[in-house]
C-alpha positions as CSV (number, residue, x, y, z in Angstrom):
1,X,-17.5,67.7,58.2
2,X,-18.3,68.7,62.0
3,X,-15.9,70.6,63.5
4,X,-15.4,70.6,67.1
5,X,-13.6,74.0,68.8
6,X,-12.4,73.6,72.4
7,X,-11.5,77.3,72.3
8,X,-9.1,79.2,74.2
9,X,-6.9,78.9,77.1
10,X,-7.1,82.2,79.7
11,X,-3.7,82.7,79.2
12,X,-4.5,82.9,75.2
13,X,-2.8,79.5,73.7
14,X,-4.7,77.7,71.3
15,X,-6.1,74.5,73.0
16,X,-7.0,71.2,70.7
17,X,-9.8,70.7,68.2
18,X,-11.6,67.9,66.7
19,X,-12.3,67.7,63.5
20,X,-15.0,64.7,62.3
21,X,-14.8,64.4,58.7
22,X,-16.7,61.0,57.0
23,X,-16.3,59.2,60.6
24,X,-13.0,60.0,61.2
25,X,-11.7,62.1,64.3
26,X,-8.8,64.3,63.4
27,X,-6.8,66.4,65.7
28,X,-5.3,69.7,65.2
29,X,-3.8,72.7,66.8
30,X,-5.9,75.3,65.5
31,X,-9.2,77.0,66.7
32,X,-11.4,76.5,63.4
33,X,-13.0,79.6,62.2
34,X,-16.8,78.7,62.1
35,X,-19.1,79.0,59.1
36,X,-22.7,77.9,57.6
37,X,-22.7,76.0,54.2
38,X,-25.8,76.3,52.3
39,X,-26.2,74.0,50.0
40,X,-28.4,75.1,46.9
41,X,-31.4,73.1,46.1
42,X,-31.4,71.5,42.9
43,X,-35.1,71.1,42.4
44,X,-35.0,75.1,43.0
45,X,-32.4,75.3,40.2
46,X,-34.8,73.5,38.0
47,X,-37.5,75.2,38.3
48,X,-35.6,78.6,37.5
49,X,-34.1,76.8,34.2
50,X,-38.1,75.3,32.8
51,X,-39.2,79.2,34.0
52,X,-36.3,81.1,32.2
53,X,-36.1,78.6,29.3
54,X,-38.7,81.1,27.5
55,X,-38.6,79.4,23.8
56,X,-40.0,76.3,23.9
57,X,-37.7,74.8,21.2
58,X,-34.5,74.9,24.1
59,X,-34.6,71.9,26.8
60,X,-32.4,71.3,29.5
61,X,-29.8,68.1,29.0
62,X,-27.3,68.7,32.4
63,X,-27.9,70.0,35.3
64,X,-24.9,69.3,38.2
65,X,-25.1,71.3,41.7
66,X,-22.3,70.3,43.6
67,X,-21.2,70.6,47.3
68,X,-19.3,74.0,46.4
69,X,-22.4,75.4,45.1
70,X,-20.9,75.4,41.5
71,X,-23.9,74.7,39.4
72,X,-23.5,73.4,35.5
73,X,-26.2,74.0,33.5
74,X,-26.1,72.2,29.5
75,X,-29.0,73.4,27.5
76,X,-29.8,72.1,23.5
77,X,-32.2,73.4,21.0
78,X,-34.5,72.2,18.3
79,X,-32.3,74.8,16.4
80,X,-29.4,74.8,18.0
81,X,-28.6,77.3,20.8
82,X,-27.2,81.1,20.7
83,X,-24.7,82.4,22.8
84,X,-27.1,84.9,23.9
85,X,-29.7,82.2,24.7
86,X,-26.9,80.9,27.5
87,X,-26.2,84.7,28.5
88,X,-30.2,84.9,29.2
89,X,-30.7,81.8,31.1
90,X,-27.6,82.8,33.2
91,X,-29.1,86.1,33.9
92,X,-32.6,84.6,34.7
93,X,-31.1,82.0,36.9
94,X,-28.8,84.4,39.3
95,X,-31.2,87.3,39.5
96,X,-33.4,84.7,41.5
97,X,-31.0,83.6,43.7
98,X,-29.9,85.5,46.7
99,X,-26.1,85.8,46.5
100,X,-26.3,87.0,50.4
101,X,-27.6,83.5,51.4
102,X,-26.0,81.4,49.3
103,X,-22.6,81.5,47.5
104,X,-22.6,80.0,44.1
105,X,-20.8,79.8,40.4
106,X,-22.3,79.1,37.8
107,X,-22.1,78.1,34.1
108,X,-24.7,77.8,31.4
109,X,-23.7,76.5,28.1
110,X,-25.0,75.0,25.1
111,X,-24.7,71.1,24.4
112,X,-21.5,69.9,22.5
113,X,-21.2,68.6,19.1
114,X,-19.5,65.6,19.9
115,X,-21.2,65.1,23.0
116,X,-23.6,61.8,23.3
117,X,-27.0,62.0,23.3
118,X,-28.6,62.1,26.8
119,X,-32.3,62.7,25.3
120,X,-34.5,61.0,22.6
121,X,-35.4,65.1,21.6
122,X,-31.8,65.1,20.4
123,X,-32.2,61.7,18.2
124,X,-35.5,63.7,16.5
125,X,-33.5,67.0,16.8
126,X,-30.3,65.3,14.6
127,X,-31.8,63.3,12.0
128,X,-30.9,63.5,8.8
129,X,-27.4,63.8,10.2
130,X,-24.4,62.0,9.9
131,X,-24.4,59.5,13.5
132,X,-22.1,57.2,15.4
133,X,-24.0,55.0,17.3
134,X,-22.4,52.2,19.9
135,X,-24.9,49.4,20.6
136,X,-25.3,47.3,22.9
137,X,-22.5,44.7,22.3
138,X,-20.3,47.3,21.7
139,X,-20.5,47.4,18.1
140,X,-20.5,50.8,16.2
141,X,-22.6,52.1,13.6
142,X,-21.5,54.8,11.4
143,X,-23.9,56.8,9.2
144,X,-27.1,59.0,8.1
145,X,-30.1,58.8,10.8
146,X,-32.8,58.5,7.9
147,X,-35.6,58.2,10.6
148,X,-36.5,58.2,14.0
149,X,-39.8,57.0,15.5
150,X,-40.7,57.0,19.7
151,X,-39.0,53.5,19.7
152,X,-35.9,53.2,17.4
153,X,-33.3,54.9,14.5
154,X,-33.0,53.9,10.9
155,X,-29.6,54.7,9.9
156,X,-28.1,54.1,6.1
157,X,-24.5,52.7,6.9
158,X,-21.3,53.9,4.7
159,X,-20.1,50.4,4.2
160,X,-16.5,48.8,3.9
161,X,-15.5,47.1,1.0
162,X,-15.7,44.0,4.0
163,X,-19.2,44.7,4.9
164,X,-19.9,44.7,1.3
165,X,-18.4,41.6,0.6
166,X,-19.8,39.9,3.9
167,X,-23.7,41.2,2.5
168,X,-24.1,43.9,5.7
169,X,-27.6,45.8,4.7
170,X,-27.0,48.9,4.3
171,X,-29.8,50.1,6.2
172,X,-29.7,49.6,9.9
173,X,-32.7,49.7,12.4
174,X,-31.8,50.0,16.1
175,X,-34.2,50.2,19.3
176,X,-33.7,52.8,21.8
177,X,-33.1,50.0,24.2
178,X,-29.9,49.2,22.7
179,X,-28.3,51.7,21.8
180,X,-25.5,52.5,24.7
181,X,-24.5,55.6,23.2
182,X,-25.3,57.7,20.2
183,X,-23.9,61.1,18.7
184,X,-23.4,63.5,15.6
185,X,-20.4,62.4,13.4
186,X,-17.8,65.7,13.3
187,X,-17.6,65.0,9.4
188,X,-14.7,67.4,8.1
């Protein structure tokens, strides 16, 4: 958005602004009030979370900066992550930036459970573990990830007395490349 202040009259009324916003003029009545808005560079963001994420068995999975400065950070572990592992990175992260020249939130948190999986380290992380997996025709997949190799998951269906009776295998292999989404089953 540009703003665009024609100022004062001498005699103290407010003249006319212009306010360009996405290519639009818009007129007001009102003398803006003028400020900078630094916008926080993401690559600098990443490089503070791969420098503060100290154990190597935590990895980044979400990283949003947005135009408010509110930066998101989801982290996941090999072993799952500690509150105090969050607390850390959050500590690491604004100590290195300068609150004087740029205003930010921010939020670190660990990865959900029922979350999907946005990295293979997460397939490797979960086996063993009860899945839903959507492929690529939309078809889901319900049960234990036996095994997972660089290039696809082995999962050992729960089958319906249907799926028996239309001979499904039990076992289930499934590329990487067609799996639309994947993620651990809340079993209760």
């Amino acid at each position: 958005m540009v703003q665009k202040s024609l100022g004062s009259s001498p005699s103290g009324s407010t003249l006319k602004r212009e306010i360009v916003k996405y290519g639009k003029n818009y007129e007001g009545t009102e003398v803006p009030s003028f400020y900078i808005l630094i916008l926080i560079n993401k690559d600098k963001i990443l490089e503070l979370i791969e420098q503060g994420l100290d154990d190597e068995n935590l990895f980044l999975t979400k990283l949003n900066v947005n135009s408010n400065n509110k930066i998101v950070v989801v982290i996941d572990g090999d072993n799952g992550v500690t509150i105090k592992q969050c607390a850390d990175l959050s500590k690491y992260i604004e100590k290195n930036l300068d609150r004087d020249e740029e205003d930010f939130s921010l939020e670190v948190s660990s990865f959900g459970l029922g979350e999907d999986y946005v990295s293979k380290r997460q397939y490797f992380k979960n086996q063993g573990k009860s899945v839903v997996v959507i492929d690529s025709n939309d078809k889901k997949h319900k049960g234990i990830m036996t095994e997972v190799t660089d290039d696809y998951i082995i999962i050992d269906r729960k089958l319906t007395k249907m799926q028996k009776k239309d001979r499904v295998e039990p076992i289930f292999k499934i590329s990487f490349s067609e799996i639309k989404s994947a993620k651990t089953e809340i079993v209760i």
